[in-house]
N, C-alpha and C positions, 0 to 999 in steps of 0.2 A: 136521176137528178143530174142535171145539169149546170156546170159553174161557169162562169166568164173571167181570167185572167184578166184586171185591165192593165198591167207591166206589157202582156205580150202579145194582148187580144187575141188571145186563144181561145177555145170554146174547148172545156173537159165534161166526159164523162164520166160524173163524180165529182170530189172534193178537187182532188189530184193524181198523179200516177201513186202514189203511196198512201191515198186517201182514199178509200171506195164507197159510196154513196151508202148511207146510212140503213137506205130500206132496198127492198127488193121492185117489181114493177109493181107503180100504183097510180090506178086511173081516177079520174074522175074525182079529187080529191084538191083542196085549196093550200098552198102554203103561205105564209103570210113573216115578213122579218119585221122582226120590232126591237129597236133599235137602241134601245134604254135600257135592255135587261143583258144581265152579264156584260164582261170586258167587250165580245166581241157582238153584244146583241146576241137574240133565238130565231133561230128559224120553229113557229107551230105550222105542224102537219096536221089536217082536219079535215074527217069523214072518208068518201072513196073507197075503193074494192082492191082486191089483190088478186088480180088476173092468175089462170090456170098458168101453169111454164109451159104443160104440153098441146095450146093454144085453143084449149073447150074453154074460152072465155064468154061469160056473162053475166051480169048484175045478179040473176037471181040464185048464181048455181057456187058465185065464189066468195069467200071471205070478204066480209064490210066491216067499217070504222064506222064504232059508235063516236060520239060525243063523250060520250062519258070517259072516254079513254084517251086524255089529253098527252099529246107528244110532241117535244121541243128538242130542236136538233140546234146546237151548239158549231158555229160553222168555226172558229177557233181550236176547237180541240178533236172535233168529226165526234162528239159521243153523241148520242139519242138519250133520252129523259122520259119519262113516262110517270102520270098523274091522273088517280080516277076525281072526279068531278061529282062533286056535290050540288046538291038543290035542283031548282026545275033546268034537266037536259034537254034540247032540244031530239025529237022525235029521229030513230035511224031507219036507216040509212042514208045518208045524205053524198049527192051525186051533183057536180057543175055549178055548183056556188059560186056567188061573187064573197070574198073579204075583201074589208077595208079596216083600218085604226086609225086610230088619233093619240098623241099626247094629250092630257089632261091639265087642267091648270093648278092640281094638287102633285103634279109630277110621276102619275102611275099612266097607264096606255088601257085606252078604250076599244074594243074592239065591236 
């Protein structure tokens, strides 16, 4: 994960030097900030693989994000969240997706 300073227009690897990014390498995977929830808004993390460390990386051979496995990263306090999902999930593994949202005119966010 990558963050942008805009005070010093720095570019961090991670939150901050005292802040280290939440999750390990993950490819192929959508993040999406929504900007309503919590003080400082969520960062959801959604679908994507978790590449080998010792670089035998491949869709078919490494760890995948279901759906069902909802994770919200809190860029205010660097903690990770995790929620399994009910009803109809969409089909895994899911790889290079476009997200978008919207506010809603009841005040909740559409995705």
């Amino acid at each position: 994960m990558l963050s942008f300073n805009f005070d010093t227009h720095e570019w961090i690897n991670g939150i901050g030097s005292d802040r280290p990014a939440p999750f390990g390498t993950l490819l192929q995977a959508s993040a999406h900030y929504v900007p309503t929830f919590g003080p400082g808004g969520l960062v959801f993390v959604m679908g994507g693989f978790a590449p080998d460390p010792e670089g035998n990386t491949g869709i078919q051979s490494d760890p995948t994000f279901s759906f069902k496995n909802l994770t919200f990263f809190d860029p205010v306090t660097s903690k990770t969240y995790s929620q399994t999902a009910t009803g109809d999930i969409p089909p895994s593994p899911r790889f290079e997706f476009c997200t978008a949202g919207w506010r809603n005119t009841d005040g909740g966010y559409e995705k």
